[in-house]
MIDOSE-1310 file (N, C-alpha, C; in nm, 2 decimals, decimal comma, always signed):
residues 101
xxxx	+0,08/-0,12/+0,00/+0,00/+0,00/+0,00/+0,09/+0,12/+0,00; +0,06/+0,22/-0,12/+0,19/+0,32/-0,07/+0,08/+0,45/+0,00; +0,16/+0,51/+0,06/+0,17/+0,62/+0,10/+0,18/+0,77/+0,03; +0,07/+0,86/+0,07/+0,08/+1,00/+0,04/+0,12/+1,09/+0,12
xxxx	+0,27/+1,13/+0,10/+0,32/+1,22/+0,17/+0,22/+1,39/+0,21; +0,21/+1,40/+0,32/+0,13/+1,54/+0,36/+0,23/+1,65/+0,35; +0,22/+1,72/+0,31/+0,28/+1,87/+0,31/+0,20/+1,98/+0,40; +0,27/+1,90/+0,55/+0,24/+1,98/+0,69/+0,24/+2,15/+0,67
xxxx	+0,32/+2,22/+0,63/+0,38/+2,34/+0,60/+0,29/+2,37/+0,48; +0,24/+2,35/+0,38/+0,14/+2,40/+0,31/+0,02/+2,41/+0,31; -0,03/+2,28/+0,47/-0,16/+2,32/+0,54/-0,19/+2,40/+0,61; -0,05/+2,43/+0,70/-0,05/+2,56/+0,80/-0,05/+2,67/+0,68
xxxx	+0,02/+2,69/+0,60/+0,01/+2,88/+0,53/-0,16/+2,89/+0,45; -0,19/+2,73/+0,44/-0,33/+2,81/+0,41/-0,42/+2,84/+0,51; -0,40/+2,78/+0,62/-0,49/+2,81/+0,74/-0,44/+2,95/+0,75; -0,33/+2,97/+0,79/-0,28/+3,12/+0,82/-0,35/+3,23/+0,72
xxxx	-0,31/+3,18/+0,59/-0,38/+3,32/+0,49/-0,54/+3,28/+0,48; -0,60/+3,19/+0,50/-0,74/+3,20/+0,54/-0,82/+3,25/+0,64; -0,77/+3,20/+0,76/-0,81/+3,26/+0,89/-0,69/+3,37/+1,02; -0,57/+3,32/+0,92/-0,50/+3,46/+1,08/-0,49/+3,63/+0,99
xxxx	-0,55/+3,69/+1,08/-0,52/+3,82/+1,02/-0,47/+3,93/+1,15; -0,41/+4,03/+1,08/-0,32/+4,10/+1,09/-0,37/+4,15/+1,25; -0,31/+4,15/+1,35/-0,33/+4,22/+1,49/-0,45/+4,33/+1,50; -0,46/+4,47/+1,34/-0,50/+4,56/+1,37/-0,64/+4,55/+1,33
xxxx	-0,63/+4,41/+1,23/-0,76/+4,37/+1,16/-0,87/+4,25/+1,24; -0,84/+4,26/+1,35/-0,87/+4,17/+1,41/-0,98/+4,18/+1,55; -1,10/+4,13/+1,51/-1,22/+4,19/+1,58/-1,19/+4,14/+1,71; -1,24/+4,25/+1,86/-1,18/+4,19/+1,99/-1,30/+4,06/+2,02
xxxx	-1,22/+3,98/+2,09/-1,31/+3,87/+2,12/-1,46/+3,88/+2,24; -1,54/+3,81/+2,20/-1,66/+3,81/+2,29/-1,62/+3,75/+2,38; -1,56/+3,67/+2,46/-1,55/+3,58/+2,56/-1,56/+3,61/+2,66; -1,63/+3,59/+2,76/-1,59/+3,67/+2,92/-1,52/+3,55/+3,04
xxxx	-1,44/+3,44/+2,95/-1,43/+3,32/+3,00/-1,45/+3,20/+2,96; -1,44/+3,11/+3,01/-1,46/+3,03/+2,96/-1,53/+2,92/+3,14; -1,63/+2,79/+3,13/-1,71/+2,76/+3,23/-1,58/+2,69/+3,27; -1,49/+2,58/+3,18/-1,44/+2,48/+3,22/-1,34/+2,38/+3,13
xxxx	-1,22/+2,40/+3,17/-1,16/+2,34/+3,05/-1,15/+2,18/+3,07; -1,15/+2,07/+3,05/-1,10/+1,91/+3,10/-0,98/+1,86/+3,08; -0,92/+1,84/+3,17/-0,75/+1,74/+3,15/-0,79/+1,64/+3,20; -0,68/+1,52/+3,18/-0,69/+1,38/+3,19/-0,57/+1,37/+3,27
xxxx	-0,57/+1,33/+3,44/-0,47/+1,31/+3,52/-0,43/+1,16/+3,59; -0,35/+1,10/+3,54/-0,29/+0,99/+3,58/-0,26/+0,99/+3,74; -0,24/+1,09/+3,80/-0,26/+1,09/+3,96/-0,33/+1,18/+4,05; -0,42/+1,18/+4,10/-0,54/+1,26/+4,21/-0,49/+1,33/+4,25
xxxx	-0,37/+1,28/+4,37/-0,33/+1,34/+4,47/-0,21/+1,47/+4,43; -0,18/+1,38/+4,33/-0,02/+1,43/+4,31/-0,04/+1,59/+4,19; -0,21/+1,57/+4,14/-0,27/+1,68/+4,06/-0,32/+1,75/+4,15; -0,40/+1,73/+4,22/-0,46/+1,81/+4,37/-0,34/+1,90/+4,38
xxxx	-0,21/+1,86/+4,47/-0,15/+1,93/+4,57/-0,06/+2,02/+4,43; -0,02/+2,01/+4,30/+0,03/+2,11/+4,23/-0,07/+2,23/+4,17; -0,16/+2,20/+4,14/-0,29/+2,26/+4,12/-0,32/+2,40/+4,25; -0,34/+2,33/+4,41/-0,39/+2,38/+4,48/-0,26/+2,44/+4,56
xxxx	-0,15/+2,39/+4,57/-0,03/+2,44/+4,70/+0,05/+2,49/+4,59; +0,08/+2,49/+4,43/+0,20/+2,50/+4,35/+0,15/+2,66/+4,29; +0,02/+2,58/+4,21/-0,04/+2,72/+4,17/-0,14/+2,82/+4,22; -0,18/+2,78/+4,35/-0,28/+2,87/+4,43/-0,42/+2,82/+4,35
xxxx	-0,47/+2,72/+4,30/-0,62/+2,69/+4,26/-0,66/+2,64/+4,32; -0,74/+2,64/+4,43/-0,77/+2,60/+4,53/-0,90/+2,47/+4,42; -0,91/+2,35/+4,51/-0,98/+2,24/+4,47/-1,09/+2,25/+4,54; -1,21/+2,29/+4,45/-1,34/+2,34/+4,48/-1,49/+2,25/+4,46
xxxx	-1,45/+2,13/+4,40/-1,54/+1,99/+4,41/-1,44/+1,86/+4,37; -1,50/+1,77/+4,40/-1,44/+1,64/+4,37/-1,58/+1,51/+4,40; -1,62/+1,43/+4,29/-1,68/+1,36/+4,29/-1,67/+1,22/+4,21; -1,75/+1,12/+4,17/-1,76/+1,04/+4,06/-1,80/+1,04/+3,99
xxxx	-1,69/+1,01/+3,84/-1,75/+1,03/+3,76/-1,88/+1,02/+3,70; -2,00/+1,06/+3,68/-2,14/+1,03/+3,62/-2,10/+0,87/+3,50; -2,02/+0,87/+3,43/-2,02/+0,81/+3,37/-1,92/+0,66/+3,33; -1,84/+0,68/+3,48/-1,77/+0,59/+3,50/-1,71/+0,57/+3,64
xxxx	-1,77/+0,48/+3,68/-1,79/+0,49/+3,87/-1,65/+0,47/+3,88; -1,55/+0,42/+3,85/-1,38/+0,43/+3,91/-1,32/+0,51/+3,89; -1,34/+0,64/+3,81/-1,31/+0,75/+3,76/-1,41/+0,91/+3,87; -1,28/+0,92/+3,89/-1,30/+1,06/+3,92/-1,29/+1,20/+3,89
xxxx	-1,40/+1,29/+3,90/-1,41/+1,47/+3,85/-1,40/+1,52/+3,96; -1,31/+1,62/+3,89/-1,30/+1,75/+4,01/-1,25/+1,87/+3,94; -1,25/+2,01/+4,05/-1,24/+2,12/+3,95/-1,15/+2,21/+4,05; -1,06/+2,29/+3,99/-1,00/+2,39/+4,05/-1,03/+2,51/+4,01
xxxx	-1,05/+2,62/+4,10/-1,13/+2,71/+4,08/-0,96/+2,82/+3,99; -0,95/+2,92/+3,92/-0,87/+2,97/+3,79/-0,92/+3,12/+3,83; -1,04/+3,13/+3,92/-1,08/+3,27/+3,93/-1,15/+3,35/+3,82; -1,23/+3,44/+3,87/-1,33/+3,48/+3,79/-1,43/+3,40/+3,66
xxxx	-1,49/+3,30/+3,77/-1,58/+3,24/+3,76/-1,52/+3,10/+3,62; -1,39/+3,09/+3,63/-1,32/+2,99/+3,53/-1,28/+2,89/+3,63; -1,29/+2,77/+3,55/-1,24/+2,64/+3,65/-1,16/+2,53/+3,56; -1,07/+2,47/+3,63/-0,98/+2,37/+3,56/-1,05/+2,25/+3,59
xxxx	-1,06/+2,16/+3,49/-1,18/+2,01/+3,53/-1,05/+1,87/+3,52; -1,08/+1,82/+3,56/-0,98/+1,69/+3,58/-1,04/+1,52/+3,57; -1,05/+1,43/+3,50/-1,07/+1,32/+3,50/-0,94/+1,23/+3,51; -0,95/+1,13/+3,61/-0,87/+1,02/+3,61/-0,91/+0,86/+3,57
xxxx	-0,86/+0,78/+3,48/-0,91/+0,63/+3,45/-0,80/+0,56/+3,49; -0,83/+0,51/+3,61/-0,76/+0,44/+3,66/-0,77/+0,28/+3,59; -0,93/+0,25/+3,59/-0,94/+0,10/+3,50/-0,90/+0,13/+3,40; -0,89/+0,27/+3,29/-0,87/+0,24/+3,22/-0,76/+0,31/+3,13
xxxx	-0,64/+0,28/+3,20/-0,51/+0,43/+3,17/-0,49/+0,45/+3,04; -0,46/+0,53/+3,03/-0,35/+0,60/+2,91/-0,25/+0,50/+2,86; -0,28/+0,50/+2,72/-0,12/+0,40/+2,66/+0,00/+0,48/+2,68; +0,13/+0,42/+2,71/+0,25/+0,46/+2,73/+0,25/+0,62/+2,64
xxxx	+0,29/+0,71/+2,66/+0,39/+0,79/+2,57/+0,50/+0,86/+2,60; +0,51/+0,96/+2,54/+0,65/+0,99/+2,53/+0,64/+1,16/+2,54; +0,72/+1,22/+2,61/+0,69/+1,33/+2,61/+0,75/+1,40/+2,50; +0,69/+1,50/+2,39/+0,81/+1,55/+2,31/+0,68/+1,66/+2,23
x	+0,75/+1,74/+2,20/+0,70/+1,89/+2,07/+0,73/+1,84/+1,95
């Protein structure tokens, strides 16, 4: 089966000349926030105490998941009405990777 090489670099300049425009041309955003973003944390505790003692977000709920009783949600509060949301799957982890850009 062969392969079709992607030309990464000529999907980004069309995105760019399609949708990025110039700083001055650029309408200010509506957002007043955002409710809640979701990460996926491989450790509770060890997310808890950098979240709450590292970065000052204090841990403002913690429950089970609705949708997977071994898994747990919780949220740290980001201030002005913004919260960081967290899920853990413990039955069912993450495959190995690799850290890299």
């Amino acid at each position: 089966m062969a392969t079709t090489k992607v030309d990464y670099a000529a999907k980004r300049e069309a995105l760019m000349k399609a949708y990025l425009k110039p700083r001055s041309k650029r309408p200010a955003t509506s957002a007043r926030g955002i409710h809640h973003l979701a990460l996926i944390s491989s450790d509770i505790e060890r997310t808890i105490k950098f979240y709450s003692e590292v970065l000052g977000f204090p841990l403002v709920e913690l429950f089970e998941n609705r949708d997977l009783a071994s898994s747990t949600h919780w949220f740290h509060d980001l201030g002005h009405g913004n919260l960081l949301a967290f899920f853990d799957f413990p039955e069912d982890p993450m495959p190995p990777t690799r850290e890299a850009v």
